[in-house]
N, C-alpha and C positions, 0 to 999 in steps of 0.2 A: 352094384356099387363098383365105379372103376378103382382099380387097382392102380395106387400111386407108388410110383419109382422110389427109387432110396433119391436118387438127384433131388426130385421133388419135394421131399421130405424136408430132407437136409436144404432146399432154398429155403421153405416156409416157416421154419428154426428159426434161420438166419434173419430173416425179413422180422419178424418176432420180437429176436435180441437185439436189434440194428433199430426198431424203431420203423421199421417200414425204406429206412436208407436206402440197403445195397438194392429193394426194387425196384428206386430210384435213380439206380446207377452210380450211388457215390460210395465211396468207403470212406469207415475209421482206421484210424492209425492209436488205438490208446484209447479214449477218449473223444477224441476230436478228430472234426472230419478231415480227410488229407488237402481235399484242395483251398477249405480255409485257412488251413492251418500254413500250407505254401502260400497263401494270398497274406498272410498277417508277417509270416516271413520277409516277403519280400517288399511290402510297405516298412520294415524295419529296417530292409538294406539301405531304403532313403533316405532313411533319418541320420541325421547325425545326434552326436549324444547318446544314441542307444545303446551301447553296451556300457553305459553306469547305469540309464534309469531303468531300460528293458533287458537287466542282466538273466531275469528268472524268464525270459524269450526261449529256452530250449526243452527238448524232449518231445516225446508227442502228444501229451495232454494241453492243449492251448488256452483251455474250461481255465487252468489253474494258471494263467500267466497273467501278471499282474495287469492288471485294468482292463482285463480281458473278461467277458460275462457271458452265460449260455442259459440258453434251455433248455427247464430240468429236464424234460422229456427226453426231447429229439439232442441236445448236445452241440443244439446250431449255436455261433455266435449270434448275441442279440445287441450287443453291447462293448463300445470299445472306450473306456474313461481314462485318459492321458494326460487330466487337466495340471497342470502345476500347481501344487497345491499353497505354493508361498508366492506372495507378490513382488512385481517386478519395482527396486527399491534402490538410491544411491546409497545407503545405509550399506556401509559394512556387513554387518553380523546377519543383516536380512537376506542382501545379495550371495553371504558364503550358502545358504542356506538352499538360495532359486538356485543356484547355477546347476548343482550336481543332476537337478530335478528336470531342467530345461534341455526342450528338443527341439531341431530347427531342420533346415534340409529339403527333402522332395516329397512331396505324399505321391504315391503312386495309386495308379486306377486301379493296379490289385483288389481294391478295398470293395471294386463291384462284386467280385467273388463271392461278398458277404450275403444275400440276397435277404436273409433275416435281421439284417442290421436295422434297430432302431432308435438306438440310440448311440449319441459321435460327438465328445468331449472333448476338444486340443486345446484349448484354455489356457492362457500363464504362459504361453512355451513364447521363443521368438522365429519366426518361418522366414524372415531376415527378408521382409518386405515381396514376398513372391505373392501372387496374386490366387485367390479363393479360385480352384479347380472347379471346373464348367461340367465335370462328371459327376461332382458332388448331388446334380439335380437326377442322379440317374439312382440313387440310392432311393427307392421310391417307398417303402415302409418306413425310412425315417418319420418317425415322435419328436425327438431332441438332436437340434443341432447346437452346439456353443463351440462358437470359433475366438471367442471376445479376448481380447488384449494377444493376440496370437501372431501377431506382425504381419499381415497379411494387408498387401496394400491395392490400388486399382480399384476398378470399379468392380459392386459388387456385381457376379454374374446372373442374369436374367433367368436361368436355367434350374436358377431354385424355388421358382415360381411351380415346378415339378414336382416338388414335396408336396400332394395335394393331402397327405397325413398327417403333417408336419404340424404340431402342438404347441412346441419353443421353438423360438431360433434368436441366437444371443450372438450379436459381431460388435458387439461394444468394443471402443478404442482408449485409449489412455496417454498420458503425457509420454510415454516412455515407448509407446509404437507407433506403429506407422498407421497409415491414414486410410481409411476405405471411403470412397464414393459412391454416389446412386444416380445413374442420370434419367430414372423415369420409375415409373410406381406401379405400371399395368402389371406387371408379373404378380403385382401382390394380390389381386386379385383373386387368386386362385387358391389362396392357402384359406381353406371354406373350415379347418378344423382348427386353425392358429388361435391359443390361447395367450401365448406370451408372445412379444415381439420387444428386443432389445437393441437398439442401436446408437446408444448413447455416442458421441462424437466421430461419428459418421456422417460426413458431408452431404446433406440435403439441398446445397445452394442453387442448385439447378432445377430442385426438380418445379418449384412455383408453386402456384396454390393449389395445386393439385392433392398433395400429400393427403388431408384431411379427409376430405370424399371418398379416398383410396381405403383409406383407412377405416371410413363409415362404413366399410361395406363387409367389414369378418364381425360376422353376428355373434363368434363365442370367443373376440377379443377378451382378456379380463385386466392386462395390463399391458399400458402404453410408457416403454423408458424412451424418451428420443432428446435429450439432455444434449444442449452446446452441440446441434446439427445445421447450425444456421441455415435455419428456418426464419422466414421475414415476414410472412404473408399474415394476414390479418383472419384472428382465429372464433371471431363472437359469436358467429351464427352457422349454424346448419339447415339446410332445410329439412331434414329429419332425422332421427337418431336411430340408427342402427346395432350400436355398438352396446346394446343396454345391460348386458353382464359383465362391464367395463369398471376394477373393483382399484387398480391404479393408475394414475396418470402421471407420469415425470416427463415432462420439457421445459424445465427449468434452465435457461442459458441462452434462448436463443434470441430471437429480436421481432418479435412480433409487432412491434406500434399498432397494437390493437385495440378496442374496447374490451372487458371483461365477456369472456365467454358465457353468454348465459345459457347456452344446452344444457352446461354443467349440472346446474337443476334438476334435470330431467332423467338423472341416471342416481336411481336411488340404492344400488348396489356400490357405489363408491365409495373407499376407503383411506387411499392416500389420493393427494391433490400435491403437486409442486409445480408452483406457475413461475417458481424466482427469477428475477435478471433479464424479463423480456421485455420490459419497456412498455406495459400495459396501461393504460388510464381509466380514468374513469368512474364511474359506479359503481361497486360492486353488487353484481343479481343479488338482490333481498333473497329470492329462493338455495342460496349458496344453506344458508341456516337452515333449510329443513332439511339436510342430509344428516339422514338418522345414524347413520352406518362410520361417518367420518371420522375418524381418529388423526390423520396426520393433515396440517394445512401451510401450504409455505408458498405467502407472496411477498414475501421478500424482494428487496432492492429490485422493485417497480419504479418507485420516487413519486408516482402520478395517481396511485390508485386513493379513492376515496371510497367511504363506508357510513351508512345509517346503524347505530347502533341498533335500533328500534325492531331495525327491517331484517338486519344481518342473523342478529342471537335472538329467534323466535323460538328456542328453547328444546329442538331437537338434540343438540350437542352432544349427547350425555357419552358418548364412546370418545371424547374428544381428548389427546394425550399431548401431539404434539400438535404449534401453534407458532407461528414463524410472522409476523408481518412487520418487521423491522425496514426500514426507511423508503416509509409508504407517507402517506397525508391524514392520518387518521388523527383528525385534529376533536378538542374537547379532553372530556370526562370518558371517551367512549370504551373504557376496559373496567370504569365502575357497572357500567350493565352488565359487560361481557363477562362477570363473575356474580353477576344479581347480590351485589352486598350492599345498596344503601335503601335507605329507605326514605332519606331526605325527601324534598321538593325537588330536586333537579333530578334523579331516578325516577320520578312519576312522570317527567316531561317525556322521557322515552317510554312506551307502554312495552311491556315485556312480560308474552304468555308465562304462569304459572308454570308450565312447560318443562319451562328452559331448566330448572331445579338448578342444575351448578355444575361445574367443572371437577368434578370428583378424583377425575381418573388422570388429571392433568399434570405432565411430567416434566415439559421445557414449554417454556412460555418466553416467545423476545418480542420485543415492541421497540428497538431500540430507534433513534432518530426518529421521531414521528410526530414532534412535536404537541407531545399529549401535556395537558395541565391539571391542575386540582392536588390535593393531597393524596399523601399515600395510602391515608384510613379508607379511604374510600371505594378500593377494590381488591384488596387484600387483608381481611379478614378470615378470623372461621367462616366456614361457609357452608351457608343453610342446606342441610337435607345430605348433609356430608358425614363424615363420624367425627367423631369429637377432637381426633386431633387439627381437623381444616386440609389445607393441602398439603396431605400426607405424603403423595406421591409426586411431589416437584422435586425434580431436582437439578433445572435450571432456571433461572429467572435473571433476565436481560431489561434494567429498563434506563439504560444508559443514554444520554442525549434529548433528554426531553425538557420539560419546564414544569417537572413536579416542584413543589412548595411544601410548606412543613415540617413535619417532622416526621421520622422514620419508625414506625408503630414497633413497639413491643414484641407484637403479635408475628413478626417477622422472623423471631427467635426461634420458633415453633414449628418450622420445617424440618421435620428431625431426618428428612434424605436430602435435604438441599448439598447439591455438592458447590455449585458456579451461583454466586450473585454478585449481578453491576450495576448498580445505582450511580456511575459514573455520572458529571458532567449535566447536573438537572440545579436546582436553586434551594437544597432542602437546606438545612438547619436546625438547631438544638445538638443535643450529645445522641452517641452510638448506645443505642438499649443496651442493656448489659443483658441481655437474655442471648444477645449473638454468641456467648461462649456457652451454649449449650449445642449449638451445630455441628454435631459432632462428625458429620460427612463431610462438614464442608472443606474442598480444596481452590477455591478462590471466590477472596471478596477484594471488590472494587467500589469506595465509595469516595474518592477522589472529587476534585474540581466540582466541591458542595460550599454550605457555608457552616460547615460543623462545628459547634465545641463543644466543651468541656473536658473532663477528665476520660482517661485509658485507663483502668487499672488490670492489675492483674486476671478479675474475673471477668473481663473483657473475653481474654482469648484462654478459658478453664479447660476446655473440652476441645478445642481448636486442634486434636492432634494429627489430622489428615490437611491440617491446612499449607499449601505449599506457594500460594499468587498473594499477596494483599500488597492495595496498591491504595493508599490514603492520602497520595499528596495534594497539594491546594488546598484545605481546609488548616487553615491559619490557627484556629482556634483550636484545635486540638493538643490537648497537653498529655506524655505520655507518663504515668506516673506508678512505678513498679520497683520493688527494690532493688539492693543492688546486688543480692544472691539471687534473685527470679533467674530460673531455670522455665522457660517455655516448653509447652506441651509438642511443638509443629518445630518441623525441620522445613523451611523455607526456601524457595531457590529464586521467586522473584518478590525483592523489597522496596518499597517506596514508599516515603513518608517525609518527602521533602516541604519543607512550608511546614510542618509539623512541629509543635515544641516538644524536643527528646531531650534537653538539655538540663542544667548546663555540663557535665560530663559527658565522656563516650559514652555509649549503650553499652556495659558490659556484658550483658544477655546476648550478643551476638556473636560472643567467643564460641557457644554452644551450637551457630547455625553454620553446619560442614557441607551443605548442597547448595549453600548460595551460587547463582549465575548473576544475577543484575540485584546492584547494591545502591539505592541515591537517596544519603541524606543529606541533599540540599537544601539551607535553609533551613535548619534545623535547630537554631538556638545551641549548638555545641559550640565549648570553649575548652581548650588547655590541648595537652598534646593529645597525638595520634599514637595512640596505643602499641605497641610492636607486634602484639599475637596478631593482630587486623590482618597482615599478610600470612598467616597460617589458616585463615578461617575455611577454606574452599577451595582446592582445587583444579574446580572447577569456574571461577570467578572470572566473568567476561565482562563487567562492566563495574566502578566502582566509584562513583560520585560525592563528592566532601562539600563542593563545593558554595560560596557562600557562608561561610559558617564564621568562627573566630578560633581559628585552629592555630596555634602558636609554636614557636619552637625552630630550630632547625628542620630542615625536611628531610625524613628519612625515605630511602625508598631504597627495597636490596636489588644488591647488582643484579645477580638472576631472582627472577620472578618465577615460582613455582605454581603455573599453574599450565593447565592441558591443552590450551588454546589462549589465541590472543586477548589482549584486556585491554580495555577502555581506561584509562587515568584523568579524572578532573577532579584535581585540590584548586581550581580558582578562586579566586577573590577570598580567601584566609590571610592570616599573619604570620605564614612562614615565612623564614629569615635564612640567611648563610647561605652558602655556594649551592650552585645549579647542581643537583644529583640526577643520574639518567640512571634507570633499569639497563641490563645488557641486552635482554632480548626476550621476547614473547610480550613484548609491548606492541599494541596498535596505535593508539589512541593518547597523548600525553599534553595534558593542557594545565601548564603553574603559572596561566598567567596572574595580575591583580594581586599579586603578592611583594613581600620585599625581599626575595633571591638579590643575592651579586657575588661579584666573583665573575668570571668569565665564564663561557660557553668551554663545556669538556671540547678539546680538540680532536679529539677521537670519535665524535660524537656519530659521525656516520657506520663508524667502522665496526659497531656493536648492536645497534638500532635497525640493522636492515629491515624489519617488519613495520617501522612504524612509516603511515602514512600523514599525522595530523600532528604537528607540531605546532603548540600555542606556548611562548614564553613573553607575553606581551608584557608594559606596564609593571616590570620589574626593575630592578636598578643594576641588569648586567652589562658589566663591560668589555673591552677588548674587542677582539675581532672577529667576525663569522669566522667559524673554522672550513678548510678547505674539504675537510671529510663530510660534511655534510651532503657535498654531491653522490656520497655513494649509495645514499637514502633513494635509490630507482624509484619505491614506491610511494614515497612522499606525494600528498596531494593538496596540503595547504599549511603553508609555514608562517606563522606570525611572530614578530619578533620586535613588532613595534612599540614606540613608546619606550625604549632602554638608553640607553649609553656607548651603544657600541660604535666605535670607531674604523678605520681604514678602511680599503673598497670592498666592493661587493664582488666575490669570490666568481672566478669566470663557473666555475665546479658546479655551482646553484642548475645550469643548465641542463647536467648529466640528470637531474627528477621530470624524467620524460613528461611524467602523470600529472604536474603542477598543475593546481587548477586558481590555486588562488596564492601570492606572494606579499606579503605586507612587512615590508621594512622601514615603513615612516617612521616619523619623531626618533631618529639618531643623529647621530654627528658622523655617519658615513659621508666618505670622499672621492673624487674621484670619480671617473667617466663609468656610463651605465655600459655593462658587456655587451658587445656585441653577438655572444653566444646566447644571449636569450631571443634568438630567433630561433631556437632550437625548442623551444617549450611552445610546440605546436597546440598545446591542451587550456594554454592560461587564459583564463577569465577575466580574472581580479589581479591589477600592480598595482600596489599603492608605495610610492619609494618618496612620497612626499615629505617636507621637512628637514631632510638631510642637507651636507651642502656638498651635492654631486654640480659637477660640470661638463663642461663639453655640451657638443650639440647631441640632437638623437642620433641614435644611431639605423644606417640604413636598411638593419637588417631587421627593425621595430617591424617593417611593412607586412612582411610573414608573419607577423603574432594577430591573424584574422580572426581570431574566436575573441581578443578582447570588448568584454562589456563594460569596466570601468577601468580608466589609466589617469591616475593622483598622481602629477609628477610636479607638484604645486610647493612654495618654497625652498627652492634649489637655486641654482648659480649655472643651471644650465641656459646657453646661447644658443644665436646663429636664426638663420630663419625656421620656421614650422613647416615641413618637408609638403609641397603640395602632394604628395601620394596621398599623405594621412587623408584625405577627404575621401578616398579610396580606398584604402587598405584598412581599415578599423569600420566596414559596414555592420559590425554588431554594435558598437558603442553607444553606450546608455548613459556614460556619466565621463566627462573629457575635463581635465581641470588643471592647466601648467599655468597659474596665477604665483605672481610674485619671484618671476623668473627673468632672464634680458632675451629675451626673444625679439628679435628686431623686425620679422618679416611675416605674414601671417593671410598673403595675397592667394596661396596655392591655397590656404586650407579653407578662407571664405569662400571662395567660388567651385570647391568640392562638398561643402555642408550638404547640400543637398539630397548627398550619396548619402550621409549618415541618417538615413531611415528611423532608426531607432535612437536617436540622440534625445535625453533626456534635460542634463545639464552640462551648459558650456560656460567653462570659466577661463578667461585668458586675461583679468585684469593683472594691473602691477605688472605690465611687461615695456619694451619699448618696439610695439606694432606700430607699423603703419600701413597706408592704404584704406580701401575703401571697403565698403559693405557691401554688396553686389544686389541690384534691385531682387534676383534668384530666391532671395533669403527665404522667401514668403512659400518658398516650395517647401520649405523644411516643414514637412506638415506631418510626423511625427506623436506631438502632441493630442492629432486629433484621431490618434489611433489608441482606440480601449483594448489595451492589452491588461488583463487583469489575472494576475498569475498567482495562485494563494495555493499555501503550502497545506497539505493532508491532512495536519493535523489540528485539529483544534485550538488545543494546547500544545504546542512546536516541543519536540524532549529532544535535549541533544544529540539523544544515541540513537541512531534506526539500526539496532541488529538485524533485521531480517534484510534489509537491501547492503548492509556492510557497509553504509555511509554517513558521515557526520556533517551536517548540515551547517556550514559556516555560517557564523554568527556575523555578519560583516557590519559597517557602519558607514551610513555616509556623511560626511563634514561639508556643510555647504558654506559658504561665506556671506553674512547678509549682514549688514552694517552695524560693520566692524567686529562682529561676533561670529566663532563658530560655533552651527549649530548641530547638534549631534542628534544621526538619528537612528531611531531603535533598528533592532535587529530582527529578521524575517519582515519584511519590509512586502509593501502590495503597492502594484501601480496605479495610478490614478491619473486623470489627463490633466497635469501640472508639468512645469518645465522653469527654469532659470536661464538666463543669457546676462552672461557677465561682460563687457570691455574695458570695465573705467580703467581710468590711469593708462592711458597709451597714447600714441598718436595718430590714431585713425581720423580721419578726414571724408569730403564729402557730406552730400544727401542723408539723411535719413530715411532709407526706403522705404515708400508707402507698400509694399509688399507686407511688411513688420505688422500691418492692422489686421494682417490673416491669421495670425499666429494665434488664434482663437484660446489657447489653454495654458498661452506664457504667464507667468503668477506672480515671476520677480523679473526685473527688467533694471541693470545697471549699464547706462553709458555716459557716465559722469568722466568729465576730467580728460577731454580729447581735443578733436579739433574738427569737428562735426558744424557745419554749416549751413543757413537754409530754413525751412520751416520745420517744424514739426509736424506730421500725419496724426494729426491727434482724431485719430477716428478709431471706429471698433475696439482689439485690444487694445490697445495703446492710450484711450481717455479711462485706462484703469489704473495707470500711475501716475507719480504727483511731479515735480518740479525736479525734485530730490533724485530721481533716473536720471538729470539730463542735464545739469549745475556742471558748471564748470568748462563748457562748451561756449564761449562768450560770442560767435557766430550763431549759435541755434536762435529762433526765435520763435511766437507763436505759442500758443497755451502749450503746456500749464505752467510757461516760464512766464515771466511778469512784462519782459522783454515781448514790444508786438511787432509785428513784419512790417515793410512798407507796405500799405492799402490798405491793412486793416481797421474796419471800424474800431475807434477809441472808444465808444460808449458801447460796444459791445459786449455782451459778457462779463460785464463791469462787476466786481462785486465776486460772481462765481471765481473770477481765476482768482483770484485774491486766497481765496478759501482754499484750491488747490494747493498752492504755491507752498501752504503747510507742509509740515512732513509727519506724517501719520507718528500714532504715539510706538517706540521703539517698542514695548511690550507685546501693543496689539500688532504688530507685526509680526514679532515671536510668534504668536501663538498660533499666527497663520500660517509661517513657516513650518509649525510642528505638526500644522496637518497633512501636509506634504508627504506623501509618501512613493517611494520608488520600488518595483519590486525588480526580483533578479528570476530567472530561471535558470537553478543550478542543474548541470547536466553531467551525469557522470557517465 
């Protein structure tokens, strides 16, 4: 036996306690080996942030520094987890919480040092938009990489196609970083061991149809997140499926205009499906239903997809939790199969395996918009083959927007985990079960815009103590009827119950609710004053609606408003009386018109108000003068003030509300020339200064106000000619109307119409014009442009907290014989149009251009000096006599008056019948279906 050395000894010791290291040539320092332990050092020097988050970064044991992991054995790093653990958040109290946490800076290639690395976590941090390092593909044991929300922007690098270990890999992006790209897919190819693959909002726009095939080809896929990668390509077919332990799929967001994938079928390992928001049509695969395994399903906002109930719920379902197919086409009865509750004749028309048993396990169900019908008994009941309580485990339920009928089952009560139900905006009817006050999860119900009645009582809401959303307005019939000590179980933060009888006193019961944000008892049947605690109820109170009601008394309102953010104010249309009160400040929103306020305008009114942008004092009986401080209101965006008493000129100061978008100082006795400083209100939309008695001509600095779409400058004592720029300079205008003015000249603005594109109604009767009508007219073709512009909302609510804007309620006054007519507010375009001249002295032709005008509906040129025939062709043989009286040169139908040449025994008889003038009613009523819309643009 050879004789071994003491040296030899003592290496094989060492080699022993080392783990076989140092006969690898590395050494410990501690713990940990020295040149990882320099290689993590010196990736730390890169970082910025690192001495808050990586403060435990010293000594020699690097096993123990935080987010740092080893191997029990050998003591290699295997593992480096840096991820932030708090989300990136504009949220105060979230943000104090990321920041200390967040690392940004250089990643250095140190990190190859690591050769056992397989696992690499920088998650949450911001890398302040530097691009994913091309070495990262050199880390070749990488398992998990997650770079996601990590600010890292560029394309991503081909070179992590090198991870042929690689298991995850997560570069998901978010609103709050920056953007990563792909511009090709071959590298993927090679990740033969990828089970997860993450790249939620990460730019696929380039790469084309390619993605899917690329993707068919990692056989131990199991989940696909590729969410808002605008992706376009059309995704229904594969030629074979490779990807068959494939157990989620999320690309939800992008834009496929595709048919219904029917692979999808063919992968019976699948468990989550989210196809939302891509623009699918179609069919859905009848084989969708036998995915045994499926719990989560979300086709949501497709708009196009349809469904066989028959084919779909063949009775596989039974894992099935969550269920998403809101504002799809899934027209009928088809969610009484998809819960096997009836047993009528119309459930036999759908044949449905025995199979299917039921939705046991079912936890959020929305169908909303889908335009579903039949009653509510009909697929929400107990349910067979379930336990005794029925759907025990829902606890959401969306069936908001559809055309359910009847009445609202009992049985509904009996969800005892329902947290969210919205029966919103469907055609039910009858009273609210009184079994809903045993729900004791529930924090919001929604059964609004139905046709509800009966009684509320107290054991309505018994159990209601987690309720914090109910929203019952539009149901008319609802009476709420509780005492006047009721103390409520729920603290509340959003109310409504407008259109609702709460009355006739205030709700005392809501002295009790201290978390209100949005408060609208509009329409509500309350009478007598407005309580004084009402402003202590919330401090939090951002919206607070009266309006409509018969609220009487002085108007109380305190100087300062104590609440934490800005507030909404609409006391309209009540029976307050006595002098204008304004809040000092933390006002947004303050609308008293439709009452009887008087007294003048606080003069100081600008000088305390700076937050508010929406002033509505209409239709009150205030006098005196605008005050001059109102200009200090910068953020002012729509000031009504019409319909009052107020006197002297219009304050030049109104100019200094850069933001104006709409100005209505009609129906006063203002005087005096219109400022020339509202050339300055580059943002206005809407002047309405009609009715006053201003003078002077326009002014030339009107030309600059290009954003306007209606200008009422109608009943005034303004002069002089009609500037010909205006045919020019007002290319948005939708509604023009200086009727009943002395305008003498009106030559530049006929032969400019043509420019106004979008001109709706034009009224320049009751002036003294003269000139001709330009054969051009017929270009004004406008009308036959279907612009149809409809507002979001169903039902229009005055406040949109979430955009910060209040959607003017505007009106438009048209003038049709001898009546104004008034029309509703949130108005839709339609292809109708008015052209007014009577009462001038225009002269000439009547252009046969005027018979193109294919969508003109009113047509006044009465009372001029119009000579010649009449074009009584196209649109033009759609008015009577009555358009065109008073013209004693015109001739030619449908005046009785015939031209020289014309056959007398022509038409004998018909024009006679023309010559009538329709009944002024039926007129009315066609003028009310006239509808003009706006696009408010903030």
């Amino acid at each position: 036996m050879e004789k071994i050395s003491a040296l030899g000894f003592l290496l094989v010791i060492l080699c022993l306690t080392t783990k076989d290291l140092a006969c690898q040539g590395k050494t410990l320092q501690g713990d940990c080996l020295t040149v990882e332990r320099e290689a993590l050092l010196d990736f730390k020097n890169g970082l910025k942030g690192s001495n808050t988050r990586l403060s435990s970064w010293t000594g020699g044991n690097c096993c123990q520094w935080e987010g740092i992991s080893c191997e029990n054995n050998t003591n290699v790093v295997i593992s480096i987890n840096l991820r932030n653990p708090y989300p990136q958040s504009p949220f105060e109290e979230v943000y104090e919480k990321w920041r200390p946490m967040n690392l940004s800076g250089e990643i250095q290639p140190s990190l190859l040092e690591l050769k056992s690395l397989i696992y690499l976590d920088l998650s949450g941090n911001t890398f302040e938009g530097i691009v994913i390092p091309e070495f990262f593909g050199s880390l070749k044991n990488l398992h998990y990489l997650n770079l996601s929300n990590g600010g890292f922007s560029g394309v991503v690098p081909p070179t992590l196609g090198n991870l042929s270990n690689l298991q995850s890999l997560d570069l998901s992006s978010n609103e709050f970083t920056q953007s990563l790209f792909v511009e090709d897919l071959d590298w993927m190819t090679s990740f033969v061991s990828l089970k997860i693959l993450k790249m939620d909002e990460v730019d696929f726009s380039v790469v084309g149809s390619q993605w899917m095939e690329v993707l068919n080809r990692l056989p131990l896929l199991t989940e696909l997140h590729l969410q808002y990668c605008g992706l376009s390509d059309p995704i229904s077919s594969l030629s074979s499926i490779n990807f068959t332990s494939l157990s989620i799929l999320n690309v939800g967001g992008n834009y496929f205009q595709s048919k219904f994938p029917i692979w999808l079928r063919n992968i019976s390992s699948i468990t989550f499906i989210d196809l939302s928001c891509n623009d699918l049509y179609g069919q859905i695969s009848p084989g969708l239903g036998e995915l045994p395994n499926l719990h989560h399903l979300d086709l949501s906002l497709n708009t196009n997809l349809t469904g066989s109930c028959s084919q779909l719920l063949s009775g596989s379902w039974k894992k099935i939790e969550f269920l998403d197919l809101r504002y799809n086409n899934f027209l009928g009865i088809f969610l009484a199969y998809l819960l096997f509750l009836v047993d009528d004749d119309r459930s036999k028309q759908c044949t449905i395996p025995a199979s299917i048993g039921n939705f046991c396990n079912l936890k959020y169900l929305d169908v909303r918009s889908n335009g579903l019908t039949g009653s509510l008994p009909e697929f929400l009941k107990e349910i067979k083959n379930c336990s005794s309580e029925g759907l025990e485990k829902l606890t959401f339920l969306d069936l908001e927007d559809n055309k359910f009928q009847g009445t609202i089952p009992a049985s509904f009560g009996t969800f005892q985990n329902l947290e969210r139900m919205w029966l919103a905006q469907n055609e039910l009817n009858g009273s609210l079960p009184v079994s809903f006050g045993q729900l004791s999860e529930l924090v919001e119900l929604d059964v609004s815009w139905n046709h509800l009645t009966g009684i509320l009582s107290e054991q309505h809401f018994s159990k209601l103590s987690k309720l914090e959303y109910l929203h019952m307005e539009g149901n008319s019939g609802l009476v709420l009827n509780v005492s006047s000590s009721w103390i409520p179980p729920f603290q509340l933060r959003d109310l409504n119950m407008a259109s609702c009888n709460l009355g006739p006193s205030f709700p005392s019961w809501l002295k009790f609710q201290k978390n209100l944000f949005d408060l609208n008892l509009s329409n509500a049947s309350i009478s007598g004053s407005m309580p004084n605690w009402l402003w202590n109820i919330s401090i939090g109170l951002e919206s607070l609606i009266l309006s409509s009601n018969q609220l009487q008394g002085p108007l109380w309102l305190p100087k300062q408003l104590n609440m934490t953010s800005l507030v909404s104010i609409d006391f309209s249309s009540n029976l307050f009386k006595g002098p204008v009160l304004l809040p000092n400040s933390n006002c947004r929103l303050l609308d008293l018109s439709n009452n009887t306020l008087s007294g003048s305008i606080p003069p100081n009114i600008g000088e305390s108000n700076l937050d508010l942008k929406f002033l509505y004092l209409s239709n009150n009986q205030i006098t005196g003068n605008i005050p001059k401080s109102i200009g200090y209101m910068s953020n002012l965006k729509m000031i009504d003030l019409s319909s009052n008493s107020l006197t002297g000129s219009i304050p030049s100061s109104i100019s200094n509300c850069s933001s104006l978008f709409t100005l209505n100082l009609g129906q006063n006795n203002l005087s005096g020339a219109i400022p020339n400083s509202f050339a300055q209100l580059n943002w206005l939309h809407v002047l309405h200064l009609n009715k006053n008695m201003l003078s002077g001509e326009l002014p030339l600095s009107f030309q600059n106000l290009s954003s306007l779409e209606i200008l009422d400058l109608s009943y005034n004592k303004l002069s002089g000619d009609i500037p010909s720029w205006s045919g020019t300079a007002f290319s948005s205008l939708i509604i023009l109307k200086l009727r009943s003015n002395a305008f003498s000249g009106a030559g530049g603005l006929f032969f400019g119409l043509s420019n106004l594109t979008s001109l709706q109604i034009l009224d320049l009767a009751e002036n003294n014009l003269s000139g001709s009508i330009p054969s051009t007219l017929g270009d004004l073709m406008a009308m036959s442009d279907k612009h149809i512009i409809r507002h979001k909302h169903k039902h229009p609510s005055v406040y949109v907290h979430d955009e910060e804007e209040y959607f003017d309620l505007d009106k438009l006054i048209v003038k049709a014989k001898g009546q104004d007519l008034e029309y509703g507010k949130f108005l839709y375009l339609v292809e109708l149009q008015s052209l007014d001249l009577s009462c001038n002295n225009i002269y000439g032709i009547i252009p046969s251009s005027m018979s193109s005008l294919t969508f003109l509906s009113y047509l006044d040129l009465s009372n001029n000096n119009f000579s010649g025939k009449i074009p009584f062709t196209g649109q033009m043989t759609t008015f009577n006599a009555s358009a065109f009286g008073g013209n004693p040169r015109l001739c030619g139908r449908p005046l009785v008056a015939h031209c020289q040449g014309d056959d007398l025994d022509q038409g004998k008889g018909q024009g006679q019948s023309n010559v009538e003038d329709e009944n002024d009613d039926g007129f009315i009523d066609k003028w009310f279906s006239l509808s003009i819309g706006l696009q408010w643009a903030f």
